[in-house]
N, C-alpha and C positions, 0 to 999 in steps of 0.2 A: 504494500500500500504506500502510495507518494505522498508526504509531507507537505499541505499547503499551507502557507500562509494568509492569514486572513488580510494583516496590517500591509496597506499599501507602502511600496518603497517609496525613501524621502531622502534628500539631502541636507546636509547640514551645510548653514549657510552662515554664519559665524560662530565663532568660539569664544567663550569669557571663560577671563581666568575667575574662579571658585576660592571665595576667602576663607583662610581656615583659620579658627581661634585657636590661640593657647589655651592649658587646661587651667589656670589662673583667671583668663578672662571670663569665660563660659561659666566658673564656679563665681565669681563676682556678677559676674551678668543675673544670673540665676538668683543669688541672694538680694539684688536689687529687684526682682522683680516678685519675690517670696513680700519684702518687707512693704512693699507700694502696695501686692495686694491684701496684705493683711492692714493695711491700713486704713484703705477704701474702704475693707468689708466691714472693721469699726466704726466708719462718719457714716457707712449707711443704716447701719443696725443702731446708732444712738442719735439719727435722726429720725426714728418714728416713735 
């Protein structure tokens, strides 16, 4: 039995380079974004 593919051929028509975080960044990135939402979910839970 022959192997068809469903996905039409495509070309690639540029390339970008892909930024890669250090593991210092991504575990800072992560705890700023832990402590904004716990913050939020505080001013909206002690606004009603």
């Amino acid at each position: 039995m022959k192997h068809r593919t469903i996905i039409e051929p495509f070309r690639i028509k540029s390339v970008e380079p892909i930024g890669l975080s250090t593991e210092e960044e991504r575990a800072a990135h992560l705890m700023e974004r832990i402590t904004t939402r716990s913050c939020s979910d505080h001013a909206m839970s002690s606004s009603t």
